[in-house]
C-alpha positions, 0 to 999 in steps of 0.5 A, a space after each residue: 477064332 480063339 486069340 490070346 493076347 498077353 495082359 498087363 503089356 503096353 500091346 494088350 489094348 491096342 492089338 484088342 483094338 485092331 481085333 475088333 476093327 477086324 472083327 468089324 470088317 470081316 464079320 467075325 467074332 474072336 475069342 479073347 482066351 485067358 491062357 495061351 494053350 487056348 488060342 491058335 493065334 497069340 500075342 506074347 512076347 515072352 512066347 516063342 510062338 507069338 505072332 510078330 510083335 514090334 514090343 518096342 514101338 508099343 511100348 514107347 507109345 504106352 511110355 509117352 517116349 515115342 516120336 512117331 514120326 513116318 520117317 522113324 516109323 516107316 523106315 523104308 516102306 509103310 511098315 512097323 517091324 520088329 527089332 528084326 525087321 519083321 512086319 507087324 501087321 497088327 501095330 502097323 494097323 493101329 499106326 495108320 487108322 489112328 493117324 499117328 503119324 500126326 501125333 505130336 506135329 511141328 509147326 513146319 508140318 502145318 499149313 497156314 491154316 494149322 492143318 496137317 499138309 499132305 507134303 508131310 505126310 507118309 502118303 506123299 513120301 511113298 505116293 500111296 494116296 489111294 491105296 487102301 493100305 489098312 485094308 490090305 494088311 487085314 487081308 494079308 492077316 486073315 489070309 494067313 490064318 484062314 480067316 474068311 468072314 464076309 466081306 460087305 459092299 462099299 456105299 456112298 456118304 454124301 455130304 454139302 457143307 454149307 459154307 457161303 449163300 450169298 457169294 455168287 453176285 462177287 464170284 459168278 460176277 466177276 466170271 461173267 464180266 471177265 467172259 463179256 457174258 452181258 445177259 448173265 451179269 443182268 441175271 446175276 444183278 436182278 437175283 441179286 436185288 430180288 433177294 432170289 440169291 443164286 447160291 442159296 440153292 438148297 432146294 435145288 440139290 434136294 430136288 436133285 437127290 430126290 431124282 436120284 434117290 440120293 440122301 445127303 447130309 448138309 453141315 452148316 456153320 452158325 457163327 458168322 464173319 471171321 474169327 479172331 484166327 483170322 479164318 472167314 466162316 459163314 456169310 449167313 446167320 444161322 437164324 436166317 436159314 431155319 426154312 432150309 434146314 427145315 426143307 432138308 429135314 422134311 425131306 428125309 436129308 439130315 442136317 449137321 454141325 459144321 465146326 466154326 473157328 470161333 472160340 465157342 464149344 462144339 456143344 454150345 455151336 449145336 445148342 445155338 444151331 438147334 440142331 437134334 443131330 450129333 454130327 460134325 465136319 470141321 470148317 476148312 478141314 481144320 482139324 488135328 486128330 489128337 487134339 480135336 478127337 478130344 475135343 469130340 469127346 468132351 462133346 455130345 457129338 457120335 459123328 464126325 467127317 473131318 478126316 482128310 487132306 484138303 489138298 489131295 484125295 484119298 485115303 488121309 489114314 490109309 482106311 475106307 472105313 468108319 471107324 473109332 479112333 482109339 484113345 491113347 491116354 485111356 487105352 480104349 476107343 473115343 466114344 464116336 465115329 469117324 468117317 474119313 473123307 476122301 473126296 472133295 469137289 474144292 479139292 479137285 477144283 483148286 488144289 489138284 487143277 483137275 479138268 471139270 469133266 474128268 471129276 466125275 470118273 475119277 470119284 467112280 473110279 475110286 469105288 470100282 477100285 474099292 467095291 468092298 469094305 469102303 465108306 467112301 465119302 464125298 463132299 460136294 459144296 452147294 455153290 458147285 450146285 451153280 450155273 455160272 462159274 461153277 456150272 459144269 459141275 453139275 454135270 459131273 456130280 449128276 454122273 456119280 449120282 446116276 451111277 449110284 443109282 443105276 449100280 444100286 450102290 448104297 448111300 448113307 447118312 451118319 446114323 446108319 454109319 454110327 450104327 454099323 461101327 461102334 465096337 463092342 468093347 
């Protein structure tokens, strides 16, 4: 398909960008012509037979003038418009994979932890959580101008974020004692001082993948006890668990860099980690897109999973796909990958107050809803690999495993999402 865009305008970069997102969705190819008598679709504002084009929005970006606020974005559905009030599916594309609604962000729209709240958001204001809007919008586009292409099968990205070890003798303690469960507070007493630490357990979710034929990755902490913003990290040392993050390794699992709260670089926490791989997931979710998508790049990382709502699953930029954000300020994609997550058993757990039984279809209800074109990513933490407080939701992560494996669903690990993603710019 030729396509024209007009140069030297605030819109050139960004709807390239978008081509290309498109180009990596569909497997197509667009030829960029020089002249508009080329191209059967065209971008110019000064052509009357451009493709609907919101000028303004693009340019107030380009100008630093924009608020990008939803509220004044998306005026009365989740759509930019023209001056006319005509849908532009490109811009409204670009608005939403870049989570540009976080742009600039007031302080009433964080929570205590400095993320963006979900309540802030577009997606609670118009109750589309779930729903794969940017996907839709790429349909409607290719609809319209017959743009077939093939469409790939959505995969799992399993991940473990490897948060506590030694938490279970307070948690699973004090759940025993509440339930009168005698036995079990003299099995949790005796792990205890056996140093046979029952969230400690990396060999237990190994063996577990291993059924199933699932890899995953691990994302570990290496700074530990609380930082001076206040926020708790590891209760381990990163020296004291060179044997697990061995086991994984040996086992064909991949190890990553869970992002701590101290004031120590993204560069500097993978040298003290030792950790070959450039992958990341932020601690607590505490990530803001368009300030730590610069951190990232001042970085050695290629991979990042931080994209998320932790109060709610779903699809945080209304994308199911890995992709690579777009740099604002340079006009070009960032020079990594980010996979959003959208699944999250603490979310479930504390935030949603889901019955335990129900998560498991919930998350396989998600993929049969998006069998194509979907990343779909869920973090499981390793004390919910767990017998006791935790227990039952073994069960449910063993159901989604089983249904991967029974579906032959692929399940990957960051390199082939890197891989597959990075656009030719």
């Amino acid at each position: 398909m030729n396509v024209y865009v007009r140069k030297n305008t605030s819109y050139y970069h960004p709807i390239i960008y978008v081509l290309k997102i498109i180009e990596k969705n569909r497997n197509v190819i667009f030829n960029i012509k020089n002249s508009s008598a080329e191209a059967e679709i065209i971008w110019d504002h000064k052509n009357i037979k451009s493709e609907v084009l919101a000028y303004d929005f693009f340019d107030s970006i380009k100008n630093g003038s924009a608020s990008l606020k939803h509220s004044e974005v998306f005026l009365t559905s989740p759509n930019v418009t023209d001056k006319n009030e005509n849908v532009d599916k490109i811009a409204s594309i670009f608005y939403m994979i870049n989570s540009l609604q976080e742009f600039n962000v007031e302080k009433k729209d964080l929570d205590d932890l400095g993320r963006f709240r979900y309540s802030s958001s577009y997606q609670y204001r118009f109750n589309n959580i779930n729903e794969n809007l940017v996907e839709t919008l790429i349909n409607n586009f290719c609809d319209e101008h017959s743009i077939s292409g093939n469409k790939n099968d959505s995969v799992f990205f399993i991940s473990h974020d490897i948060d506590r070890l030694y938490g279970s003798f307070f948690e699973d303690g004090f759940w025993a004692l509440k339930k009168m469960k005698i036995g079990t507070m003299l099995n949790i007493i005796l792990a205890e001082i056996s140093k046979n630490y029952h969230w400690k357990n990396i060999d237990k979710i190994v063996k577990i993948n291993d059924v199933y034929d699932i890899k995953s990755t691990f994302f570990w902490i290496v700074n530990k006890g609380r930082s001076e913003s206040g926020i708790e990290n590891a209760d381990y040392n990163i020296s004291d668990v060179e044997d697990e993050i061995k086991l994984v390794d040996e086992s064909s699992n991949v190890n990553g860099l869970h992002k701590s709260s101290f004031d120590m670089s993204i560069d500097e926490e993978l040298k003290k980690g030792k950790f070959e791989n450039k992958y990341n997931r932020y601690h607590y979710l505490k990530f803001l897109p368009h300030k730590h998508y610069k951190e990232m790049s001042n970085s050695s990382l290629n991979f990042d999973s931080s994209l998320g709502f932790a109060e709610e699953c779903g699809f945080r930029n209304s994308y199911g796909k890995s992709f690579q954000p777009f740099d604002i300020k340079n006009g070009k994609p960032y020079d990594f990958i980010e996979t959003p997550l959208q699944l999250m058993d603490r979310t479930f757990h504390k935030y949603m107050d889901v019955e335990v039984d129900g998560i498991g279809d919930r998350i396989i209800n998600m993929y049969e809803q998006n069998p194509k074109n979907c990343d779909i990513s869920l973090l499981w933490h390793n004390n919910y690999f767990t017998d006791y407080k935790y227990g039952s939701f073994i069960k449910e992560y063993k159901k989604v495993v089983e249904f991967i494996y029974e579906s032959k669903i692929g399940c990957v690990t960051p390199d082939v999402l890197v891989k597959n993603n990075y656009l030719s710019w």
